[in-house]
C-alpha positions as CSV (number, residue, x, y, z in Angstrom):
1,X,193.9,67.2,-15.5
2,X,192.5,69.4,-13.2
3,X,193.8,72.9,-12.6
4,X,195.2,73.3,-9.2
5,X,195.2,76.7,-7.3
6,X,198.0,77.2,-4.8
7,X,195.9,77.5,-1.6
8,X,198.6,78.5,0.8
9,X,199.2,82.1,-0.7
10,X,196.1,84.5,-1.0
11,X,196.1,85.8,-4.1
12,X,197.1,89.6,-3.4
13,X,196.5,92.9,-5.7
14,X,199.2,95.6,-5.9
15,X,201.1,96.0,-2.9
16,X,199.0,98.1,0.0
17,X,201.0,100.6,1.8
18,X,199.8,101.7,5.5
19,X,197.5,104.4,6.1
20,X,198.1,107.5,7.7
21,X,197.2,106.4,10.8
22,X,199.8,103.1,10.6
23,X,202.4,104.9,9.4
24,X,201.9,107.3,12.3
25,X,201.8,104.5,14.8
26,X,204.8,103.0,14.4
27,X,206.6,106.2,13.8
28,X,205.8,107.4,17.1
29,X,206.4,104.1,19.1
30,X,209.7,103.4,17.2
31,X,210.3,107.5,18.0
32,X,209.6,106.8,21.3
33,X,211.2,103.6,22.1
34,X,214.3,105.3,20.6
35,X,214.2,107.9,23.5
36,X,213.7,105.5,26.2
37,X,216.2,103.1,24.9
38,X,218.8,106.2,24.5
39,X,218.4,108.1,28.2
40,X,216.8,106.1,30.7
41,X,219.8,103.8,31.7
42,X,219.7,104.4,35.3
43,X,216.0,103.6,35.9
44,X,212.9,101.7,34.2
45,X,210.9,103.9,32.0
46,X,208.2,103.2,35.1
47,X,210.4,104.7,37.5
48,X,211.2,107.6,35.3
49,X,207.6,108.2,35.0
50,X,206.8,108.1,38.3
51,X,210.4,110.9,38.8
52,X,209.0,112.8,36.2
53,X,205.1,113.1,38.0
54,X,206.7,114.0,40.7
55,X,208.8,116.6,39.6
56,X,206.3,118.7,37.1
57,X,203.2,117.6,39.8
58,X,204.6,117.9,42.9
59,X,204.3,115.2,46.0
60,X,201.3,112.8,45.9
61,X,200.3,109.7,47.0
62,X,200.9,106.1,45.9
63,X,197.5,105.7,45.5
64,X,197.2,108.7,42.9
65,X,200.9,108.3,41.9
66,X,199.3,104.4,40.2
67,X,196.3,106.2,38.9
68,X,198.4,108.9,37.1
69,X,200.4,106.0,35.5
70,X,197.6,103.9,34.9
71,X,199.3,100.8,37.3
72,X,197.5,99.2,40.0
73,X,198.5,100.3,43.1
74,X,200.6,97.4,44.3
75,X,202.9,97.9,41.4
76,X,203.0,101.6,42.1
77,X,204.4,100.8,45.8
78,X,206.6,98.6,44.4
79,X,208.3,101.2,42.1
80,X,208.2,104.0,45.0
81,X,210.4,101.4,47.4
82,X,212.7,100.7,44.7
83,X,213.0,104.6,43.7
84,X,213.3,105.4,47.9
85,X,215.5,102.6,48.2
86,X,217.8,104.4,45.5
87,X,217.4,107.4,47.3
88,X,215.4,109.4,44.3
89,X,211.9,109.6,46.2
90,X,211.0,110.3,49.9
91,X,208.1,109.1,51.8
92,X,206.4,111.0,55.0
93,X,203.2,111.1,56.4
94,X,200.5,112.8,55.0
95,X,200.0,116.0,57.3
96,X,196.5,115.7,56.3
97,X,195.4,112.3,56.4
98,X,198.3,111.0,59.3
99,X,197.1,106.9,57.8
100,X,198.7,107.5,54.5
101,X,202.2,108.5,53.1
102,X,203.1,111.2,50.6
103,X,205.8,110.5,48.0
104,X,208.2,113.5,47.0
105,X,211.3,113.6,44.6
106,X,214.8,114.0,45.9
107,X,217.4,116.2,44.5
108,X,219.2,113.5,43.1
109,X,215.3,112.2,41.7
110,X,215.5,116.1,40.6
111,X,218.9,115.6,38.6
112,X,218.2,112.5,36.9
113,X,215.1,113.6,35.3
114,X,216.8,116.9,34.3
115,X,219.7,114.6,32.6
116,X,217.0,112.5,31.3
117,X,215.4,114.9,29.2
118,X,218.8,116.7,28.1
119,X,219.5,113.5,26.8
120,X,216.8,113.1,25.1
121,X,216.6,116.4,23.6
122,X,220.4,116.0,22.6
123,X,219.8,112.6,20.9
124,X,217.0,114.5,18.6
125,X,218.3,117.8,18.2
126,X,221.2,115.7,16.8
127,X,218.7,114.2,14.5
128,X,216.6,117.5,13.7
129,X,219.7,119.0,13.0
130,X,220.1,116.5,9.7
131,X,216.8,117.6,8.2
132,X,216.5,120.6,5.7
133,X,215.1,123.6,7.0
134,X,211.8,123.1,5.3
135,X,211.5,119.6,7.0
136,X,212.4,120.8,10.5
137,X,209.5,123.6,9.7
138,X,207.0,120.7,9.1
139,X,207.9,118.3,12.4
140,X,207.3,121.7,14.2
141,X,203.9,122.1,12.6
142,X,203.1,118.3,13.1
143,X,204.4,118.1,17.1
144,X,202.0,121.0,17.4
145,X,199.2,119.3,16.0
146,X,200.1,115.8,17.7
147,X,199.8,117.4,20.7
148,X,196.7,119.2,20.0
149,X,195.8,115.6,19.6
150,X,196.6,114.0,22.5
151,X,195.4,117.0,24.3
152,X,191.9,116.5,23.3
């Protein structure tokens, strides 16, 4: 009789865990998800980013509004008329080039990305605020070198 090998099941060594970069991956997307998921009620995470350009940028076009978010630019018109339908962005004519428009954050565009961000910044402080002092010390160190990473 011959000896059979299971051929659905690999055979496997001692159970792999992720590297560094894995581990860091889906910590930061779940992290983030977690954010968007907790704050952003009132608009799409694309509409908040286009609020938010707007409001640390200042006024800009659609056309370097979609390059800034990495969306074509029919999309980007899109989310501007749903945003100035809502009353959170304006649009006016470019003083400079009188063919195009300009798009520019309301107040009320102002407020909800301030209320986004305390919100977000509650829903983690609430979470930092759990951890040991020693642990809160080394998600400082790491959000400085994350950032030193993306800034690259």
């Amino acid at each position: 009789m011959a000896e059979s090998t299971p051929t659905s099941t690999p055979q496997r060594g001692p159970e792999r865990r992720p590297d560094l970069a894995t581990n860091l991956r889906v910590a930061v997307l779940r992290l983030s998800r977690r954010l968007r998921n907790e704050s952003t009620l009132e608009v799409s995470e694309a509409q908040h980013s286009v609020l938010s350009a707007l409001f640390h940028l200042g006024p800009m076009t659609p056309g370097k509004l979609a390059e800034h978010d990495h969306v074509q630019r029919p999309s980007m018109t899109r989310t501007v008329a749903s945003l100035e339908e809502r009353g959170l962005v304006t649009r006016e004519t470019d003083p400079v080039d009188k063919r195009s428009v300009v798009v520019d954050v309301t107040a009320e565009g102002r407020a909800l990305v301030k209320e986004i961000k305390r919100r977000r910044n509650a829903w983690l402080d609430k979470r930092l605020a759990k951890l040991t002092a020693a642990e809160r010390q080394v998600v400082a160190e790491a959000a400085a070198i994350l950032r030193r990473m993306v800034e690259q």
